[in-house]
C-alpha positions as CSV (number, residue, x, y, z in Angstrom):
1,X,0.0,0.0,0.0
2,X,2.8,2.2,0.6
3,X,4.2,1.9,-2.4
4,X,1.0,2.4,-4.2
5,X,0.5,5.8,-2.3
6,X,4.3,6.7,-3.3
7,X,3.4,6.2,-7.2
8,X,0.5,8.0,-6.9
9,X,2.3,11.2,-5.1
10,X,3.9,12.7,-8.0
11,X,0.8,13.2,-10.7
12,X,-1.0,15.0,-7.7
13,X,2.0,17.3,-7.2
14,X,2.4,17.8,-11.2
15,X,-1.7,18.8,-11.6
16,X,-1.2,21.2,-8.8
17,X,1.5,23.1,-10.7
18,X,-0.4,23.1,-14.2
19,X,-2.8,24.7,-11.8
20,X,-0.6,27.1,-10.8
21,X,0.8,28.0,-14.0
22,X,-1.6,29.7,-15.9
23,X,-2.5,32.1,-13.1
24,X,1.7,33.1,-12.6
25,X,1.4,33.5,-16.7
26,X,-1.5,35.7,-16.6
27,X,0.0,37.8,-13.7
28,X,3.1,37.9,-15.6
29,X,1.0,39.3,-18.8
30,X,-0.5,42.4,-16.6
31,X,2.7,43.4,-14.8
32,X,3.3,46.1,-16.7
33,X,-0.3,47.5,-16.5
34,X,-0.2,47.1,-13.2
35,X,3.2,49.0,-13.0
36,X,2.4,51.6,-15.5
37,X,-1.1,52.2,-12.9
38,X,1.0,52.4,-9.8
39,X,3.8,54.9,-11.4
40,X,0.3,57.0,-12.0
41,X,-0.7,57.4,-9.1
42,X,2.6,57.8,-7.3
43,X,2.9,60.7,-9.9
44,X,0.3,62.6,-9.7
45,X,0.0,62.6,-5.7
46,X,3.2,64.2,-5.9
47,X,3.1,66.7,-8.5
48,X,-0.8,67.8,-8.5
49,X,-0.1,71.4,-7.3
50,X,2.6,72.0,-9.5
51,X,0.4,70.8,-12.7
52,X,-2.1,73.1,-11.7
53,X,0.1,76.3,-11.6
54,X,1.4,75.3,-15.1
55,X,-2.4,74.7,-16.3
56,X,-2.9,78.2,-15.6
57,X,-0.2,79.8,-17.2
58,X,-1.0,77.9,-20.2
59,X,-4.9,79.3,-20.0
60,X,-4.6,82.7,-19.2
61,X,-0.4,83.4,-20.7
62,X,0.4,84.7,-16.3
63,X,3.5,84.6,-14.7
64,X,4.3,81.9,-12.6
65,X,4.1,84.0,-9.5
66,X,0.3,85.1,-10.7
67,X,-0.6,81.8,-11.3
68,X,0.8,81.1,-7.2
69,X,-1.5,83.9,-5.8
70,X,-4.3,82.8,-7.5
71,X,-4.0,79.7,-6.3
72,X,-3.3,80.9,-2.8
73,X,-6.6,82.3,-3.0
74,X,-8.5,80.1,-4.2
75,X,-7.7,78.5,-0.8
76,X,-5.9,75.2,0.0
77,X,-9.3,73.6,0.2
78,X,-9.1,73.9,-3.7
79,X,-5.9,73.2,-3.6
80,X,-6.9,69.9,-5.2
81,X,-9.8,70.2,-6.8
82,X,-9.8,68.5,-9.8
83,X,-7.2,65.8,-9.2
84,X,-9.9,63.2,-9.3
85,X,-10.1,63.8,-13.0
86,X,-6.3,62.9,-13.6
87,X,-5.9,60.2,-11.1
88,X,-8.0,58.2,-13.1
89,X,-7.1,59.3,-16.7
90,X,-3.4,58.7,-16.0
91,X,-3.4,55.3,-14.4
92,X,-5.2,54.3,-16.9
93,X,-3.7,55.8,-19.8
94,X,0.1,55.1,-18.4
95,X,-1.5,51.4,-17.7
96,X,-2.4,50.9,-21.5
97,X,0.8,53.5,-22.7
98,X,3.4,50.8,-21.0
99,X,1.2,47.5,-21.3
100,X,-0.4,48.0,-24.6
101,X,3.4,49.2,-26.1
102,X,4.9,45.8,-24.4
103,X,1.6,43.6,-25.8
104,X,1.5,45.5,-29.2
105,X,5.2,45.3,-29.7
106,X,5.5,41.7,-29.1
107,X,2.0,40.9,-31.6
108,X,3.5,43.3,-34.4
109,X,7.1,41.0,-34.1
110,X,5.3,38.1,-34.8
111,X,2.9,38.8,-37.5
112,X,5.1,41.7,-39.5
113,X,8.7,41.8,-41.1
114,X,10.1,45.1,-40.3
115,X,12.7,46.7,-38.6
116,X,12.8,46.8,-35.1
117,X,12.6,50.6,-35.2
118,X,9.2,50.8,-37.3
119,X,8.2,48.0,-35.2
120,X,8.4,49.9,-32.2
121,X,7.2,53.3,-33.5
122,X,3.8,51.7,-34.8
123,X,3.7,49.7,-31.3
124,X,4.0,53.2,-29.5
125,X,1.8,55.2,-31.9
126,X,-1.2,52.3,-31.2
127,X,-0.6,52.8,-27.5
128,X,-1.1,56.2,-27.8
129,X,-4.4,56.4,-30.1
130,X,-5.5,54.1,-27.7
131,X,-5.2,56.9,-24.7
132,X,-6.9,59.2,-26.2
133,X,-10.4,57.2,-25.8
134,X,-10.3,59.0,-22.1
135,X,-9.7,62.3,-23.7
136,X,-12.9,63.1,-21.5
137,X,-11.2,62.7,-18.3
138,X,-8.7,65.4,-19.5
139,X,-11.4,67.6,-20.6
140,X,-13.3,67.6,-17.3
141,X,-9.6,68.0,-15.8
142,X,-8.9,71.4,-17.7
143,X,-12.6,72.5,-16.8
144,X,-12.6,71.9,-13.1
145,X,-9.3,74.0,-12.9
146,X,-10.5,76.8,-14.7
147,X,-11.3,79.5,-12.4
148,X,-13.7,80.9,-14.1
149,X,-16.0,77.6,-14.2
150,X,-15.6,77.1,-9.8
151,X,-19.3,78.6,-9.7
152,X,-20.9,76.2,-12.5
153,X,-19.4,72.7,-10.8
154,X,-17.5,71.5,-7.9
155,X,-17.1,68.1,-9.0
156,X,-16.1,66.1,-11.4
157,X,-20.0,64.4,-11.7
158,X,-21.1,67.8,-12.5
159,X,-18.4,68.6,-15.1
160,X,-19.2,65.2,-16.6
161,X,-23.2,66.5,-16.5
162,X,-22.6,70.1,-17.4
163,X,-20.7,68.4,-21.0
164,X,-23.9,66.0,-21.5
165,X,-26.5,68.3,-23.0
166,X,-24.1,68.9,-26.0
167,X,-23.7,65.6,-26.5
168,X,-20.9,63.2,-26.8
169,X,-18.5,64.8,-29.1
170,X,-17.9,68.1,-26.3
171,X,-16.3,65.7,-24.1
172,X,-13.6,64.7,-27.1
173,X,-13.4,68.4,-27.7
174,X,-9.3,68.5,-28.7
175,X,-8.7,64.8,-29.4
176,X,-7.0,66.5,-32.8
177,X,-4.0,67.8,-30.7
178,X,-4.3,64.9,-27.7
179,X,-3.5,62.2,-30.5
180,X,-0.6,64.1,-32.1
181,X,0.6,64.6,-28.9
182,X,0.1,61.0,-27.5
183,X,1.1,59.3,-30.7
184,X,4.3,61.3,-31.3
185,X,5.4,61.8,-27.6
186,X,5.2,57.9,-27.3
187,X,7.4,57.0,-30.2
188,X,10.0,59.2,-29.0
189,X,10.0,58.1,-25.3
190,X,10.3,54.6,-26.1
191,X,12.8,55.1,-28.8
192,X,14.8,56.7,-26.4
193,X,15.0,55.9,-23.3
194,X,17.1,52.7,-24.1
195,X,20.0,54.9,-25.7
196,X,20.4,57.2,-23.2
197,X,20.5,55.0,-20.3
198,X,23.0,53.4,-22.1
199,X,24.8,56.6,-21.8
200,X,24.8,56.8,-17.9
201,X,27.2,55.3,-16.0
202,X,26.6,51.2,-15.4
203,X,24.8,51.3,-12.2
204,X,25.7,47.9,-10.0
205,X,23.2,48.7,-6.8
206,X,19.2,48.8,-6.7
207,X,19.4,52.8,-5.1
208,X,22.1,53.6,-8.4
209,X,19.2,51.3,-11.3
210,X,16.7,53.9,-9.4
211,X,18.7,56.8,-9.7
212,X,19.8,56.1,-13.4
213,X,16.0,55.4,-14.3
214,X,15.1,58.5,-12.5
215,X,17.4,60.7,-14.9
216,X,16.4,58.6,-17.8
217,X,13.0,59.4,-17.6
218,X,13.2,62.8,-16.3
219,X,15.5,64.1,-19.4
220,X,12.8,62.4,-21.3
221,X,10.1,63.7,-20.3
222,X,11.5,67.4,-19.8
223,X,12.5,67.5,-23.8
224,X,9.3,66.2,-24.5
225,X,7.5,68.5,-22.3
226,X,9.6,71.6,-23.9
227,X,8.7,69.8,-27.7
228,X,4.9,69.9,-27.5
229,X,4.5,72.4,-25.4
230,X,2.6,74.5,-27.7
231,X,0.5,71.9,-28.3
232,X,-0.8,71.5,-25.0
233,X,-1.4,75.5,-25.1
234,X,-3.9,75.0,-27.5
235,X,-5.3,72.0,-26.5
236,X,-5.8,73.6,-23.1
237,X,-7.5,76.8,-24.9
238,X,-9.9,74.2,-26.8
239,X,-11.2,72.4,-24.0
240,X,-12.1,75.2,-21.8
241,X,-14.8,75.9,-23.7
242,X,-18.0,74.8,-23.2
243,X,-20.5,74.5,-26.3
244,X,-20.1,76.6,-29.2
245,X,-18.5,76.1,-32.2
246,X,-15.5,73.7,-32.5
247,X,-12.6,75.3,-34.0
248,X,-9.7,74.0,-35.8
249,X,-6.0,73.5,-34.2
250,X,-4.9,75.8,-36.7
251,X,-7.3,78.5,-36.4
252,X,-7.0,78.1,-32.5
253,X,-2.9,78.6,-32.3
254,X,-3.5,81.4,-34.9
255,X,-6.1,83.2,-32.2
256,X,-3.2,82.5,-29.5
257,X,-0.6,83.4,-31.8
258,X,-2.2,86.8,-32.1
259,X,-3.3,87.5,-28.7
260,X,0.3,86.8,-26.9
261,X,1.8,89.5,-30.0
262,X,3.0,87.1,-32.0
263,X,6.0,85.9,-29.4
264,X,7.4,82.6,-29.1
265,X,8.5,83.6,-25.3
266,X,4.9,84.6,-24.5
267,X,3.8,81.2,-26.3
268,X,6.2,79.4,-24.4
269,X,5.3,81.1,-21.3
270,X,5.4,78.7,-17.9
271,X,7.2,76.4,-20.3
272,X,9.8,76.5,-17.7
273,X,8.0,75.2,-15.1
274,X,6.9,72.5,-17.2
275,X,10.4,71.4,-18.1
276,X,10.8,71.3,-14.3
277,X,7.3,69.6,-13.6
278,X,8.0,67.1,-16.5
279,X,11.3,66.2,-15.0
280,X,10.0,65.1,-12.3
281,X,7.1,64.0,-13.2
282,X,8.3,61.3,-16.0
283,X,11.5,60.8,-13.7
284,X,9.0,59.7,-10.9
285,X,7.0,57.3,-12.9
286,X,10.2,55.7,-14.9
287,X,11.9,55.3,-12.1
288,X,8.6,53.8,-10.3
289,X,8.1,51.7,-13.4
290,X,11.4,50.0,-13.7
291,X,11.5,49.3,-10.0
292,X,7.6,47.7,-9.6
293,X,8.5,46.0,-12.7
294,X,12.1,44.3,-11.0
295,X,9.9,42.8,-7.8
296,X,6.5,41.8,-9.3
């Protein structure tokens, strides 16, 4: 009898791990969703109040120290109104921007002969025409920390409800610029931030991989911030309007253009502190990335 029990041992402990296996796979397969989520959030708790600063030079062409005072009296209560918004368009989007790049990369090696390059650039450009589906949760975002809409809605539900009478297209109002920015900004982030870690010196602790993917990201995402920073000017002019008619990129930048006396340091203006905000921003969730992606 022993020996019968002995034989029968090993198909029991076998069965268990075929179990197993498909549930490690599958939690394999979302880790970097689950990553790109988590570098989110970490993100934008962080950086909220800086964002919001920038979002107002970008409206209304202030200094920063404007921007801070009206801020200041808008009350710390305020403070961070409107983060909601944010929180869940960028765990999600940075969740479908890292997973949906990995996923789409791998799927496009297999089925298409290209280079690796193209490969990669159609990958990222996918990933970030894929984003732009919560374009509304930006929208809402750049209404709720408009100023001049704080008597119309104190929450994101009634942003959401204030957009519903026009009907579904107001809350896309400036996809055009959102894609072009998503599309473009993606292809050059994951083109380089291979190459220029490469250029760091060869970290050999955890603390120096963390610091290394800090500065990786953060030079990224500052020359990126900097690049379509006009971009965001306009697409920030676009979706603080509410009904009306929808205007064209071009014809928007050409009102901007105009109104700031056709200056590329009054277009540019608070594009400083973006560089800054950007820095850390995309140093905070690369380094974040990289380092959930190591232990899960």
């Amino acid at each position: 009898m022993d020996s019968e029990a002995h034989e029968k041992r090993p198909p029991i402990l076998t069965s268990s791990k075929q179990d197993i296996a498909p549930h490690i796979a599958n939690v394999s397969e979302m880790k970097h969703y689950l990553c790109g989520c988590c570098a989110a959030f970490n993100n934008i708790a962080i950086t909220f109040p800086i964002q919001k600063v920038l979002f107002r030079q970008q409206l209304y062409g202030i200094k920063t120290r404007d921007a801070v005072l009206q801020l200041r009296r808008d009350g710390f209560r305020n403070l961070y109104r409107g983060i909601l918004p944010p929180l869940m368009q960028k765990t999600t989007t940075l969740a479908l921007m890292f997973g949906l790049y990995e996923d789409l990369s791998c799927l496009l090696r297999k089925h298409i002969s290209t280079p690796e390059f193209a490969t990669c650039s159609l990958a990222a450009v996918l990933a970030g025409t894929t984003e732009a589906i919560f374009t509304p949760l930006e929208r809402v975002q750049t209404l709720l920390q408009d100023h001049k809409h704080h008597d119309k809605f104190t929450n994101t539900y009634q942003a959401f409800k204030a957009l519903k009478c026009h009907g579904i297209r107001e809350y896309y109002r400036g996809l055009v610029p959102v894609l072009f920015r998503n599309g473009f900004s993606n292809v050059l982030f994951f083109g380089l931030r291979g190459p220029i870690k490469e250029y760091l010196p060869t970290a050999t602790t955890h603390s120096a991989h963390l610091v290394n993917d800090f500065i990786c990201g953060g030079l990224l995402g500052a020359m990126l911030g900097i690049l379509f920073f006009p971009v965001n000017v306009v697409k920030t002019r676009m979706q603080s309007q509410i009904g009306g008619e929808f205007q064209s990129f071009p014809k928007v930048f050409q009102k901007i253009w105009l109104e700031r006396d056709r200056k590329l340091t009054n277009l540019f203006r608070g594009a400083h502190l973006n560089y800054h905000r950007s820095l850390i921003s995309w140093g905070i969730i690369n380094a974040t990335y990289e380092f959930l992606l190591k232990i899960i």
